[in-house]
ROSE-4610 file (N, C-alpha, C; in Angstrom, 1 decimal, always signed):
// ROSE-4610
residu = [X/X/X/X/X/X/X/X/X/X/X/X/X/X/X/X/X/X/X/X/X/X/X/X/X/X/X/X/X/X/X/X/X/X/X/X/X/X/X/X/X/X/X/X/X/X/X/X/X/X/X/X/X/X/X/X/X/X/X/X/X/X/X/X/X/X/X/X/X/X/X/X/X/X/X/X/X/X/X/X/X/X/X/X/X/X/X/X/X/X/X/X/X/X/X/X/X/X/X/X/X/X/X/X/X/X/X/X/X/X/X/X/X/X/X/X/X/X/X/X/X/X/X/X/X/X/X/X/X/X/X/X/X/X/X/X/X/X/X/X/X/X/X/X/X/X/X/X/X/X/X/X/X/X/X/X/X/X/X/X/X/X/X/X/X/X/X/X/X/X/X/X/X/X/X/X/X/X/X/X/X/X/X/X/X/X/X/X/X/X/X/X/X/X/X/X/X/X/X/X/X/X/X/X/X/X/X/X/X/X/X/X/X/X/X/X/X/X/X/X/X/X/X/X/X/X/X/X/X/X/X/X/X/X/X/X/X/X/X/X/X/X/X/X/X/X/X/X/X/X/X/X/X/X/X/X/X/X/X/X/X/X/X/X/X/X/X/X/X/X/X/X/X/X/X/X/X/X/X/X/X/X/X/X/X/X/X/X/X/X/X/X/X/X/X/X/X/X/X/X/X/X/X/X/X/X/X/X/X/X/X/X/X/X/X/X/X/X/X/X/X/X/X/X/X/X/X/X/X/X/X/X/X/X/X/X/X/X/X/X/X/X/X/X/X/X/X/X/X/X/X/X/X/X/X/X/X/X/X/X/X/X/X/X/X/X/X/X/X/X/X/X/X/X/X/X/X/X/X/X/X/X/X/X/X/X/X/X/X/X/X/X/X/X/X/X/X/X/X/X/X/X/X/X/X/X/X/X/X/X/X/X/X/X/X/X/X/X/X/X/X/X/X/X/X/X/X/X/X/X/X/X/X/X/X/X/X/X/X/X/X/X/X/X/X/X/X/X/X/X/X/X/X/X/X/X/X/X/X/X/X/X/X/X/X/X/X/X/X/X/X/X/X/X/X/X/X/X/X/X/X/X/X/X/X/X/X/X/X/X/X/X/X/X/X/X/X/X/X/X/X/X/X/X/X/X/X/X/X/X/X/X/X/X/X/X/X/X/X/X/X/X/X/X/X/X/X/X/X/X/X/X/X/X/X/X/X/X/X/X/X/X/X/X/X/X/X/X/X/X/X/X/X/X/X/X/X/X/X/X/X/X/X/X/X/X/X/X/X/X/X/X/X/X/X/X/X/X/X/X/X/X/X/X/X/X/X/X/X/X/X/X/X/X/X/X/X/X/X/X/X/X/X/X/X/X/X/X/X/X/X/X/X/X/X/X/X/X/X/X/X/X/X/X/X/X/X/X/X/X/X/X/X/X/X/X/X/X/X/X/X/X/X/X/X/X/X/X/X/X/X/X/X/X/X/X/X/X/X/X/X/X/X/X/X/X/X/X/X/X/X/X/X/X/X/X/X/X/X/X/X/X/X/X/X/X/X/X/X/X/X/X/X/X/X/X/X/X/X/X/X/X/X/X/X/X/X/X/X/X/X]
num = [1/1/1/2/2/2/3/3/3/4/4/4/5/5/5/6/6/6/7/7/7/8/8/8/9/9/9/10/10/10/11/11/11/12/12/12/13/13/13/14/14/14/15/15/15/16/16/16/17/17/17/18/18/18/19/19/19/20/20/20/21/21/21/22/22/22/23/23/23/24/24/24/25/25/25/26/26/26/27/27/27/28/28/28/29/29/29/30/30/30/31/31/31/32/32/32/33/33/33/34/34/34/35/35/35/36/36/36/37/37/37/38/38/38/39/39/39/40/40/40/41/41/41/42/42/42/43/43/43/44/44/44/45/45/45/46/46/46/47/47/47/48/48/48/49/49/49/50/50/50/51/51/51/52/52/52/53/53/53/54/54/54/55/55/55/56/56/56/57/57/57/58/58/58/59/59/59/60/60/60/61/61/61/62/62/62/63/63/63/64/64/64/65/65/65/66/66/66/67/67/67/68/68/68/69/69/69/70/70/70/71/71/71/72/72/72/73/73/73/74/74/74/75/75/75/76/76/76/77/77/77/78/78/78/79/79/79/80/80/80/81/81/81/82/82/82/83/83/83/84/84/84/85/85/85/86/86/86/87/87/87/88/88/88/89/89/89/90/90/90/91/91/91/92/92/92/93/93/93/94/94/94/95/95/95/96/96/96/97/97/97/98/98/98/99/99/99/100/100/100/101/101/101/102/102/102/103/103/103/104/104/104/105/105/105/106/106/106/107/107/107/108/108/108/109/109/109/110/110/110/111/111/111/112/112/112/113/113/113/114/114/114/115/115/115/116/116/116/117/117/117/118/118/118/119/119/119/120/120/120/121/121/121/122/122/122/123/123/123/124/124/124/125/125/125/126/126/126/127/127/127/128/128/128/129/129/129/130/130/130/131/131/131/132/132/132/133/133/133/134/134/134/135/135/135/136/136/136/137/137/137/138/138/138/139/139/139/140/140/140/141/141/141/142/142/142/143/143/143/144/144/144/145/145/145/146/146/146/147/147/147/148/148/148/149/149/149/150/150/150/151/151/151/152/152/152/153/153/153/154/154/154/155/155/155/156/156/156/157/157/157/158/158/158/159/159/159/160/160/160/161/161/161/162/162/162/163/163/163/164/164/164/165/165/165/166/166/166/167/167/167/168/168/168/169/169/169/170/170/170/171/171/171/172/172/172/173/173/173/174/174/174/175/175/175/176/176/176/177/177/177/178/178/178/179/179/179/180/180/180/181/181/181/182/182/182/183/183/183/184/184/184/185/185/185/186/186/186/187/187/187/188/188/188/189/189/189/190/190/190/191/191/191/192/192/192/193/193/193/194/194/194/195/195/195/196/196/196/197/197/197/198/198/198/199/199/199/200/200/200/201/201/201/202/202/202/203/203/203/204/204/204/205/205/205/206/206/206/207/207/207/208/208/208/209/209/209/210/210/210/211/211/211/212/212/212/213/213/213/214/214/214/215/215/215/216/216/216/217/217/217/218/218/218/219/219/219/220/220/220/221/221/221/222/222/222/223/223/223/224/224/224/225/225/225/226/226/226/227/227/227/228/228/228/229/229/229/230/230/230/231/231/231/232/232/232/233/233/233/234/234/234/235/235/235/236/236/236/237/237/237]
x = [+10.9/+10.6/+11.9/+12.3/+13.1/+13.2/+12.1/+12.0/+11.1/+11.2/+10.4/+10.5/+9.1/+8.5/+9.2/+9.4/+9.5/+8.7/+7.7/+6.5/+6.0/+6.9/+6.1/+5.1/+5.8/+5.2/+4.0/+3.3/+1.8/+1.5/+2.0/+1.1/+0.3/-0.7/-1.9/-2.1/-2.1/-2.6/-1.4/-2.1/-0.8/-0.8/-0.3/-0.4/+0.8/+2.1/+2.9/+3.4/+2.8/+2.8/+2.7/+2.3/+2.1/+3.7/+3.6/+4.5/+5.8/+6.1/+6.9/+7.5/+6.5/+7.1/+7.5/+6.4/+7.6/+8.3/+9.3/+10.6/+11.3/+10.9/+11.4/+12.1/+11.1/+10.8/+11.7/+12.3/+13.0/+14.4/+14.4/+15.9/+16.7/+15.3/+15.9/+16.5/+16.2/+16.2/+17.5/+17.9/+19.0/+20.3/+19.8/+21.4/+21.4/+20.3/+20.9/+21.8/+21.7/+22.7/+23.8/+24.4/+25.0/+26.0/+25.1/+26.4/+26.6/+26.2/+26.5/+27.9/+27.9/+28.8/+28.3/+27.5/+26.5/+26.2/+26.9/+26.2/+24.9/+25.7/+24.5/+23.6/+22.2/+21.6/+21.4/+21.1/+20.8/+21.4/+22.8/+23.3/+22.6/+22.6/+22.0/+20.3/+19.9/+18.5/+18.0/+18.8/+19.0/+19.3/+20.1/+20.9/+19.3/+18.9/+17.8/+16.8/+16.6/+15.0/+15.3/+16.5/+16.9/+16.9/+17.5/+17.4/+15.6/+15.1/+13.8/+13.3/+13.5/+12.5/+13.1/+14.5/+15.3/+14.3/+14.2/+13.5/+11.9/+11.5/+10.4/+9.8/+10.7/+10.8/+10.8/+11.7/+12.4/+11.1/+10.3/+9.3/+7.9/+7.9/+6.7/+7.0/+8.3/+8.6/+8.8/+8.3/+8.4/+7.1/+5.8/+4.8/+3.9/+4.8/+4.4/+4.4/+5.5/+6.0/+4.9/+4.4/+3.8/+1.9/+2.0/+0.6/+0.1/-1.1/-1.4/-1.8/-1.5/-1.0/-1.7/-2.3/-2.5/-1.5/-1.8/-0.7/-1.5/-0.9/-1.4/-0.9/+0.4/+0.8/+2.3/+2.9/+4.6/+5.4/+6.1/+7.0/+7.9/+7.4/+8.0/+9.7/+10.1/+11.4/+12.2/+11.8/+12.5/+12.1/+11.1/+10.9/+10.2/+9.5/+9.2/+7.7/+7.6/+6.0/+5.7/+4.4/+3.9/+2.7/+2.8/+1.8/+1.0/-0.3/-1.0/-1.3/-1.4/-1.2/-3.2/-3.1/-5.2/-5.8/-4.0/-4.2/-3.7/-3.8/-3.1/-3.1/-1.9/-1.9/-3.1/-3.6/-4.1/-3.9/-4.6/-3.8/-3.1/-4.1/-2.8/-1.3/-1.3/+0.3/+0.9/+0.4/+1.0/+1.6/+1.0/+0.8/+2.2/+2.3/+3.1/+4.8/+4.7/+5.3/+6.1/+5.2/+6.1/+6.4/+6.2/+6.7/+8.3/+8.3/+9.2/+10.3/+9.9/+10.5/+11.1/+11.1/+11.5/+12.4/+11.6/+12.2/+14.1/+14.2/+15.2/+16.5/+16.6/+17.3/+17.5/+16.7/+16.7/+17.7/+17.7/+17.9/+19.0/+19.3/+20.9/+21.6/+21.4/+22.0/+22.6/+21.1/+22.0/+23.0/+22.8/+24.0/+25.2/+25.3/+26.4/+27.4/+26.1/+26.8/+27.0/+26.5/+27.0/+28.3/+28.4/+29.7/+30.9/+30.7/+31.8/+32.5/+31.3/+31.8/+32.5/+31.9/+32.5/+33.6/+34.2/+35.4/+36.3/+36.0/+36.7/+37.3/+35.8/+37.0/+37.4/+37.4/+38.3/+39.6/+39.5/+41.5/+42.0/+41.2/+41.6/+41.7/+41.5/+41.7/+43.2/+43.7/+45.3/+45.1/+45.3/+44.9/+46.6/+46.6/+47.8/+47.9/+48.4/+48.3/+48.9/+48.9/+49.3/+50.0/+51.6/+52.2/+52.3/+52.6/+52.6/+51.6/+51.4/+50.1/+49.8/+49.0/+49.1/+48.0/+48.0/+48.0/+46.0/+45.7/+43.7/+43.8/+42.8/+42.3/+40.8/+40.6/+38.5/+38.1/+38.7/+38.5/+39.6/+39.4/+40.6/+40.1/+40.8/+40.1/+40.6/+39.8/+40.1/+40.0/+40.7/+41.2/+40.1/+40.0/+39.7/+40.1/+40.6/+40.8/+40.4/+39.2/+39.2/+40.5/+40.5/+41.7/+41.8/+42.9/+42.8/+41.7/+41.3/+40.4/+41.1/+41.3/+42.3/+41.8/+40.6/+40.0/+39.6/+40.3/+40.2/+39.6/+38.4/+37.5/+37.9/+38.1/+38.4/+37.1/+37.3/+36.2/+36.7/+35.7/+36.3/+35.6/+36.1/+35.6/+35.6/+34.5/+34.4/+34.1/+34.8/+34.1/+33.6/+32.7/+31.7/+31.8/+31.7/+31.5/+29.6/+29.1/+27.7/+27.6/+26.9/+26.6/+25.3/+25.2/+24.0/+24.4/+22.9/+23.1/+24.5/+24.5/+25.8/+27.1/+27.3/+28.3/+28.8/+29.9/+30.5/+30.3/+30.2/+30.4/+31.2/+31.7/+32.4/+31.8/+30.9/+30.0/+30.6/+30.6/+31.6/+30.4/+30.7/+30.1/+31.2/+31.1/+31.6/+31.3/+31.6/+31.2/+32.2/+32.0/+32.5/+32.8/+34.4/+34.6/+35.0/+35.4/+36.2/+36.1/+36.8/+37.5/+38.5/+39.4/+40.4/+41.3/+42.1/+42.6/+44.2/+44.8/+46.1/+46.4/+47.7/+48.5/+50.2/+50.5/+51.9/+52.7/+52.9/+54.2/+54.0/+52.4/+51.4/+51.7/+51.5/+51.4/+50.7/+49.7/+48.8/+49.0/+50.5/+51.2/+50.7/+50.4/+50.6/+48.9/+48.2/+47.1/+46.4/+47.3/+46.6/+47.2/+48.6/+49.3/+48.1/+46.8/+46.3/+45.1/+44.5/+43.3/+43.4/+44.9/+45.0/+45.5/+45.1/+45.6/+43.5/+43.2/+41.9/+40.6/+41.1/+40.2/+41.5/+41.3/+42.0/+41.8/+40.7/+40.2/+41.0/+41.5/+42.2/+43.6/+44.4/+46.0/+46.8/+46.7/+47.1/+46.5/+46.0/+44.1/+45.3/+44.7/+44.7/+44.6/+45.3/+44.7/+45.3/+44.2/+44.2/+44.0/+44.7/+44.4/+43.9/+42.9/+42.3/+42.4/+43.3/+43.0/+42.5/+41.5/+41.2/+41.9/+42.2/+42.9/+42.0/+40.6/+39.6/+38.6/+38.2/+37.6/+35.3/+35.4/+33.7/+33.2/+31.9/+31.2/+31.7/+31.4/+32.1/+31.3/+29.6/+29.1/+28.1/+27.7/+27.0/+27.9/+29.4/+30.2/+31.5/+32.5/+33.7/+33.6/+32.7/+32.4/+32.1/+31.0/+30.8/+31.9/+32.7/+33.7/+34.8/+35.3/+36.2/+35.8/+34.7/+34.2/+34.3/+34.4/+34.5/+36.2/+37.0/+38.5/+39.0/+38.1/+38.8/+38.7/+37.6/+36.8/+37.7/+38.1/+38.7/+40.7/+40.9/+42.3/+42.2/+41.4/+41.4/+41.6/+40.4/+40.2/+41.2/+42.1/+43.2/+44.3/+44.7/+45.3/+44.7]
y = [+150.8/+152.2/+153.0/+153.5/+153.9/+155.3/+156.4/+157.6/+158.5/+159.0/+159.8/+160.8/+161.2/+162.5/+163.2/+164.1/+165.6/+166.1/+166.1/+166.2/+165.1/+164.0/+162.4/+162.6/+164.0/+163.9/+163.9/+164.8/+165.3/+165.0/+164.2/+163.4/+162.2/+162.4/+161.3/+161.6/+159.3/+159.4/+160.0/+160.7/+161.6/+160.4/+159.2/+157.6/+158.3/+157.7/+157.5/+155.9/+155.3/+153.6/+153.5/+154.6/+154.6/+155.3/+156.2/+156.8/+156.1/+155.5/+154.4/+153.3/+153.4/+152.2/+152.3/+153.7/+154.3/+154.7/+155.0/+156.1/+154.5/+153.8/+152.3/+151.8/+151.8/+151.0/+151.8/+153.0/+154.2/+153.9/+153.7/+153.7/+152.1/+151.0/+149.8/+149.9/+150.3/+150.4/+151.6/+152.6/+153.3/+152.6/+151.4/+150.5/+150.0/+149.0/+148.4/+148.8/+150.3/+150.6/+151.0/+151.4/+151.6/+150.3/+148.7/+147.6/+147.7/+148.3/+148.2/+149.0/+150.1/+150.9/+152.5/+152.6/+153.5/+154.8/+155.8/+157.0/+157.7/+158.0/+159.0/+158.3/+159.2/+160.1/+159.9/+158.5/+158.7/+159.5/+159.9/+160.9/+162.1/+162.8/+164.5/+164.2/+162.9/+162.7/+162.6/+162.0/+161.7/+162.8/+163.9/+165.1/+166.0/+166.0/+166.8/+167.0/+165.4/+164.6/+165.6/+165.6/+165.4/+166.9/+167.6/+169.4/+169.6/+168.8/+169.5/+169.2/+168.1/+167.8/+168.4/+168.6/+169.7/+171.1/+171.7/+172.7/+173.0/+171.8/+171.6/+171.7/+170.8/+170.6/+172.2/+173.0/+174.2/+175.0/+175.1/+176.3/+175.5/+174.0/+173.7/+174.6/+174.2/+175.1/+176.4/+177.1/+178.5/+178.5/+177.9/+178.1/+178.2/+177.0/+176.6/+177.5/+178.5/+179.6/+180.6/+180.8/+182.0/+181.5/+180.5/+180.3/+181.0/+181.6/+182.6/+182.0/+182.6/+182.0/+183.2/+182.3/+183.0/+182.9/+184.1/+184.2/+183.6/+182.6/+181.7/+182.2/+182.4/+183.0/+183.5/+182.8/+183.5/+181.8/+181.9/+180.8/+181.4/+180.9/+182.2/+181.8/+180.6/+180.3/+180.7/+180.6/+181.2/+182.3/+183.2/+184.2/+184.5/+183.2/+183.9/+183.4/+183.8/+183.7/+182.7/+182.3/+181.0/+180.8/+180.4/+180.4/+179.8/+179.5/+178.5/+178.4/+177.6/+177.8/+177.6/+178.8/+179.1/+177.8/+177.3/+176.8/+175.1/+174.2/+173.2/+172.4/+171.8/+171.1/+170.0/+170.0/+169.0/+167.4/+166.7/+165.2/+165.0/+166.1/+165.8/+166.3/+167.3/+168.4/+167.4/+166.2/+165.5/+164.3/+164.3/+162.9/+163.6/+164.4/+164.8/+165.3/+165.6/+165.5/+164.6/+163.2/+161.8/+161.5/+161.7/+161.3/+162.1/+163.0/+163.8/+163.4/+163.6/+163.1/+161.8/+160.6/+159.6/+159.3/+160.3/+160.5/+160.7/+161.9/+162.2/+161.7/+160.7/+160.1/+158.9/+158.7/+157.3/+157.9/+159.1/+159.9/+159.8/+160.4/+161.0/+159.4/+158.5/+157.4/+157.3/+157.1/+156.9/+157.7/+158.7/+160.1/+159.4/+159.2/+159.0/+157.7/+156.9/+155.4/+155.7/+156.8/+157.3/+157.8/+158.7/+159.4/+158.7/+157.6/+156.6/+155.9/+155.5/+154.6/+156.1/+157.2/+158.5/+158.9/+159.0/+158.7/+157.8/+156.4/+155.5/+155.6/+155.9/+156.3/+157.5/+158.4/+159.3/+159.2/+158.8/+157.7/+157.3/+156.7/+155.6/+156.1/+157.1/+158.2/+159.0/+158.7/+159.6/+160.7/+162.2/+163.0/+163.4/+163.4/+164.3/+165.2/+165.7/+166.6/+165.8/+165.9/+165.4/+166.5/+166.3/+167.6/+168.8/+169.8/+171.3/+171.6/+172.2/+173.2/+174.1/+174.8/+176.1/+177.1/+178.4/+179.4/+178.9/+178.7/+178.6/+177.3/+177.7/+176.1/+175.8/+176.6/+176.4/+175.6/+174.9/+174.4/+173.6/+171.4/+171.2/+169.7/+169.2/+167.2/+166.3/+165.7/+165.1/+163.3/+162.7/+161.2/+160.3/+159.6/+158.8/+157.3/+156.4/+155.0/+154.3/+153.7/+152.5/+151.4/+151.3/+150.2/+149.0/+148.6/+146.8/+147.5/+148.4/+148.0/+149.0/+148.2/+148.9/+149.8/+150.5/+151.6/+152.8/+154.0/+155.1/+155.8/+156.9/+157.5/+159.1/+159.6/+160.8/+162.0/+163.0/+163.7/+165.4/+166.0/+167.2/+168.1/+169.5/+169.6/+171.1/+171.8/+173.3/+173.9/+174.7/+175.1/+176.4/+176.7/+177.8/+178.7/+179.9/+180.6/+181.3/+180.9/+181.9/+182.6/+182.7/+183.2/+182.9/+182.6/+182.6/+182.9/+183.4/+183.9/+184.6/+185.4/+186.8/+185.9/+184.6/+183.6/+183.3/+183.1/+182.7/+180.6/+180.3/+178.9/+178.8/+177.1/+176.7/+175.5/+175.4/+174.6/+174.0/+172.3/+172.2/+171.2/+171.4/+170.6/+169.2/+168.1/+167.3/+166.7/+166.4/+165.2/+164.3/+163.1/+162.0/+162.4/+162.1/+162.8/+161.3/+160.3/+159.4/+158.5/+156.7/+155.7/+155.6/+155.5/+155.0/+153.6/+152.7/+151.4/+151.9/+152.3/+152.4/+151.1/+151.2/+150.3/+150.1/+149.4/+148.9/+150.3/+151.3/+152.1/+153.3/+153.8/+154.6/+155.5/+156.2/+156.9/+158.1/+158.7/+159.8/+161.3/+161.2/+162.7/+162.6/+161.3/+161.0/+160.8/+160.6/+160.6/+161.8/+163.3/+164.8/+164.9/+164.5/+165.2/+164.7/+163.7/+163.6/+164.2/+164.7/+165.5/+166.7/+167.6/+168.5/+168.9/+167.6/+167.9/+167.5/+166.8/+166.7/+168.1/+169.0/+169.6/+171.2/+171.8/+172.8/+174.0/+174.4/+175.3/+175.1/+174.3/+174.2/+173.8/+175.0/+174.7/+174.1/+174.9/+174.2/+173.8/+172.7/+172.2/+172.1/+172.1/+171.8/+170.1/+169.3/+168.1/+167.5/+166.2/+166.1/+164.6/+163.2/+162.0/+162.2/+160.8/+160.6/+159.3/+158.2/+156.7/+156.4/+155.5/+155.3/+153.9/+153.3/+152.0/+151.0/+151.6/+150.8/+150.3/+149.2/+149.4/+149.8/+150.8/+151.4/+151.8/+151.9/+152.6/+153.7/+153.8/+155.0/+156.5/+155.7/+156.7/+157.0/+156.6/+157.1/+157.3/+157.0/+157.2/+158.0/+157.6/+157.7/+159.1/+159.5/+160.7/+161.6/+162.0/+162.8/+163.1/+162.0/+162.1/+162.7/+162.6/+163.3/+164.5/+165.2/+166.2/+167.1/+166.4/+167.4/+167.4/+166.4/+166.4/+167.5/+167.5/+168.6/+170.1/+170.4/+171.7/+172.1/+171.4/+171.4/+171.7/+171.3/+171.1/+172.8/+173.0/+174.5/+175.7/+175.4/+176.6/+176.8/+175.7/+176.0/+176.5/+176.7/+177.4/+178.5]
z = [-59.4/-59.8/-60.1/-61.3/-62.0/-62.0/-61.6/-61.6/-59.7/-59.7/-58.8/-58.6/-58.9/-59.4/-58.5/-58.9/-58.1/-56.8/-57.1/-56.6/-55.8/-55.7/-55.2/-53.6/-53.2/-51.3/-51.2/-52.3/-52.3/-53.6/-54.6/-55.7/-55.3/-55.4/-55.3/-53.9/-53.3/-52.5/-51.4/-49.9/-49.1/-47.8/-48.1/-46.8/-46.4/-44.7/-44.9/-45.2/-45.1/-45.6/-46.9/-47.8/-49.5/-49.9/-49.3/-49.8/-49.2/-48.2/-47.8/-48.8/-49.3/-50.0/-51.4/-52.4/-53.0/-53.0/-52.0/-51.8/-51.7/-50.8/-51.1/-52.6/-53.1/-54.1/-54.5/-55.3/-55.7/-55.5/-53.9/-53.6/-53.5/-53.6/-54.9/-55.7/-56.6/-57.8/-57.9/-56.7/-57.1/-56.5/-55.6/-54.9/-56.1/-56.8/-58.2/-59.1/-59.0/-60.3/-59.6/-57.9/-57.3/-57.3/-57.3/-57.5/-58.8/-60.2/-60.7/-61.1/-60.1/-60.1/-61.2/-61.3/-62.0/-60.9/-61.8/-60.1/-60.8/-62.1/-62.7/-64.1/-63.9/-63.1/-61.5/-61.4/-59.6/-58.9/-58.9/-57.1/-57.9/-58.9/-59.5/-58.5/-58.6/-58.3/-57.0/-56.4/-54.9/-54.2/-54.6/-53.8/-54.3/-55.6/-55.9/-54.9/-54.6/-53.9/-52.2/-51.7/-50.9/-50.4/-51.0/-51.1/-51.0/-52.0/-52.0/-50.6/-49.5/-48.5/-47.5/-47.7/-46.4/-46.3/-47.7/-48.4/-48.1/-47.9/-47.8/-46.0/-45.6/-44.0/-43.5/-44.0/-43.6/-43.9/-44.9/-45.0/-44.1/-43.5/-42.9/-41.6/-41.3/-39.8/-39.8/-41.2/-41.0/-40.7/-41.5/-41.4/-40.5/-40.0/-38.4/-37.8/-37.3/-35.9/-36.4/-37.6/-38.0/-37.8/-37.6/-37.1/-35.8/-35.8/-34.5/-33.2/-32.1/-30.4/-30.0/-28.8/-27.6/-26.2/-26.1/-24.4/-23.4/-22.4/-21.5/-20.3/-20.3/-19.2/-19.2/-18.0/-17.6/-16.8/-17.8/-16.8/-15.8/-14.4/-13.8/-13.4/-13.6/-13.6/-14.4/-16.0/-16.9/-17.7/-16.5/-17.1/-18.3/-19.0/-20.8/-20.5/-22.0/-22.2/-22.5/-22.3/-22.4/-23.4/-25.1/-25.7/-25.9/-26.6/-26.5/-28.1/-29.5/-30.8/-30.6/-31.8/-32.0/-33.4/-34.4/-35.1/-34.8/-34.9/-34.9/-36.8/-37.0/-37.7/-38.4/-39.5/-39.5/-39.8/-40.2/-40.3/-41.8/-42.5/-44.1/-43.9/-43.0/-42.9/-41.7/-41.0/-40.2/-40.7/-41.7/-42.5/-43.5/-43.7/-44.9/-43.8/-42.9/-41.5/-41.3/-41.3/-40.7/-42.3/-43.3/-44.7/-44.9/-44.4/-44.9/-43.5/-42.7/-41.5/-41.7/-42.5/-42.7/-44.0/-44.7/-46.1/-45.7/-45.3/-45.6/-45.1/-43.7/-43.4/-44.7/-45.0/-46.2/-47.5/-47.9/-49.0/-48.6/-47.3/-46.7/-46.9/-46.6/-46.3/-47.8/-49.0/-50.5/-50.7/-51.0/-51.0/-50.5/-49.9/-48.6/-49.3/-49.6/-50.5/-51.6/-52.2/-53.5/-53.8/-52.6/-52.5/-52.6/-51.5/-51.0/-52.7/-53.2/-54.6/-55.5/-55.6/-56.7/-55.8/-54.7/-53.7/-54.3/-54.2/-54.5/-56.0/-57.1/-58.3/-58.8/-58.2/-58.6/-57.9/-56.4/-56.4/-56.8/-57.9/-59.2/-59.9/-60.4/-61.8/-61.9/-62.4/-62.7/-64.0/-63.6/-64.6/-65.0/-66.4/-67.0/-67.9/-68.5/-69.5/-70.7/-71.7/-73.5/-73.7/-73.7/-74.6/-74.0/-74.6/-73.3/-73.3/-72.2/-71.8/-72.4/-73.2/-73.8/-72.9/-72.9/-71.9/-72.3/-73.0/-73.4/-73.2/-72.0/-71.5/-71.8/-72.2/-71.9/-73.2/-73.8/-75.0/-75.7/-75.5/-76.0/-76.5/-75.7/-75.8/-74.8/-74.5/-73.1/-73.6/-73.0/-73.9/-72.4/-72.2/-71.2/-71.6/-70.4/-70.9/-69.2/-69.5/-68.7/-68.6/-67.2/-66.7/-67.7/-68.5/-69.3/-70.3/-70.4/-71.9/-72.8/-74.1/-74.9/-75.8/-75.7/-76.4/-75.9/-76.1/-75.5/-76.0/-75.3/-75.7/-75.9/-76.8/-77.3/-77.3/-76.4/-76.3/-76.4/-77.2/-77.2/-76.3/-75.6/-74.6/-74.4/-74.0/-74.2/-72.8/-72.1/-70.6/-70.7/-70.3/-70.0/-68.5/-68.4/-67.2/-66.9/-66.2/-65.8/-64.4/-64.4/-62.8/-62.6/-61.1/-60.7/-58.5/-58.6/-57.1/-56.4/-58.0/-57.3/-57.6/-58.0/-58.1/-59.5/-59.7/-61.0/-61.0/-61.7/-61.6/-63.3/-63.7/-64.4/-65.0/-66.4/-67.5/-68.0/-68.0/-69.4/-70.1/-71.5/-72.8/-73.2/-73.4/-73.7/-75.0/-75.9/-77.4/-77.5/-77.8/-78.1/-79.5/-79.6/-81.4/-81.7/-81.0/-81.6/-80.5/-80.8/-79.7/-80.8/-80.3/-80.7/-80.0/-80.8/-80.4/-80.9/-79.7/-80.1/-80.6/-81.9/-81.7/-81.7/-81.8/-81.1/-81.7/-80.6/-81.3/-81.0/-81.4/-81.0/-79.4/-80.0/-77.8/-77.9/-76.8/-77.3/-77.4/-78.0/-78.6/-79.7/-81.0/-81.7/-82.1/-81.4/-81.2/-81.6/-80.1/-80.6/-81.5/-82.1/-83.3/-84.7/-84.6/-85.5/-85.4/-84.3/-83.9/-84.4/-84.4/-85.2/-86.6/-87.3/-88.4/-89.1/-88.0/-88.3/-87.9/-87.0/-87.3/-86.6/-87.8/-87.8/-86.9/-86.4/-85.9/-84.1/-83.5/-82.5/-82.9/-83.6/-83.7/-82.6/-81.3/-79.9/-78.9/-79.2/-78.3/-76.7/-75.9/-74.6/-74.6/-74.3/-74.2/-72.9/-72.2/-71.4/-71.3/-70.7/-70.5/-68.7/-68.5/-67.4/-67.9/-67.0/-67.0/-65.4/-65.6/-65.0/-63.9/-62.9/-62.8/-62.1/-62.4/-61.8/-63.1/-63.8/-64.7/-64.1/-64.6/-64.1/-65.6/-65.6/-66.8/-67.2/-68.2/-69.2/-69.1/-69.6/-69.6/-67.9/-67.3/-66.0/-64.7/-65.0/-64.2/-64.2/-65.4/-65.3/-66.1/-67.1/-67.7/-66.5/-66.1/-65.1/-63.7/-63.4/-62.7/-63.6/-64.7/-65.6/-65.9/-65.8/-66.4/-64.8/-63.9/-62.9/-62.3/-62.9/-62.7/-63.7/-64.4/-65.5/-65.1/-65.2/-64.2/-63.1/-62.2/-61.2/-61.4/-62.2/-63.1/-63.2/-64.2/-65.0/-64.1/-63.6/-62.3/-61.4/-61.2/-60.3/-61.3/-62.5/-63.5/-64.3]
């Protein structure tokens, strides 16, 4: 199973032995791409799944305390009251209970192995700059090169500011403008010194190498890890 729904807790049937074994089945199929060394989409999907059942768990136990009680008596040792619930759970909200209950240790565990591998290569990632720095960072080209592979991916790269929840955060856009195969003589001064003669509208681009010394995918890995080295780069300038 390659996908799961959003919705998977209370779509169809509500078993915990059903739903067992698709969350199973799910997190198969997210170790596979984990040896492949593949994070994304799975970790965006995994952390998603995973927020939602925290989220979920958190509003059953709100619902829970707000169900109506009768007073039984007085604990007379520690003084408090003693309720008795007028409502009890039924077997679907029990059932959905021990799903979620089980869920989320399983979720936490992926995360966790996901992390470990997007840990390991950004260690492996050496970030530098091409040439001087110019004072406009939000917009430049970012080079990437897999370890031993002799074609580097040229990407141009635009960062955005928004807000959300009273908070500023930092967007970036990325396009593949080019690969390039250096050869014998070549070095990637020579590289931006031809990106700006090819597109004019960035006289002093910002440019940026990230080699990697681990060879990993380009696109479900080493991209999304570069795109948050960069982000991270900026913000601290």
């Amino acid at each position: 199973m390659e996908k799961l729904k959003n919705d998977w807790i209370t779509d169809g049937l509500i078993d915990f032995e059903y739903k067992k074994y698709v969350l199973l089945a799910y997190l198969k199929h997210v170790q596979a791409a984990f040896n492949r060394v593949e994070l994304y989409p799975s970790m965006a999907e995994l952390v998603m799944h995973y927020q939602n059942l925290i989220d979920l768990k958190s509003g059953q136990e709100d619902m829970h305390k707000r169900f109506p009680k009768e007073l039984k008596g007085i604990d007379k040792e520690t003084l408090t009251l003693i309720y008795q619930e007028l409502v009890s759970k039924n077997d679907t909200l029990k059932e959905i209970d021990d799903i979620v209950n089980y869920s989320i240790p399983k979720l936490k565990g992926s995360i966790e192995e996901g992390k470990e591998i997007y840990e390991f290569v950004e260690e492996n990632c050496e970030f530098s700059p091409i040439g001087l720095v110019p004072l406009y960072l939000d917009e430049g080209y970012l080079f990437l090169n897999n370890h031993s592979v002799s074609e580097t991916e040229v990407f141009r790269y635009q960062l955005t500011m928004f807000e959300q929840a009273q908070e500023k955060f930092r967007g970036i856009h990325m396009t593949l403008i080019d690969k390039v195969t250096r050869r014998i003589g070549e070095t990637y001064e020579s590289v931006k010194a031809s990106l700006i003669k090819r597109f004019v509208d960035l006289p002093n681009p910002a440019t940026f190498l990230i080699e990697s010394r681990v060879v990993v995918p380009s696109t479900p890995t080493l991209v999304p890890i570069a795109k948050r080295l960069l982000v991270r780069y900026v913000s601290a300038h």
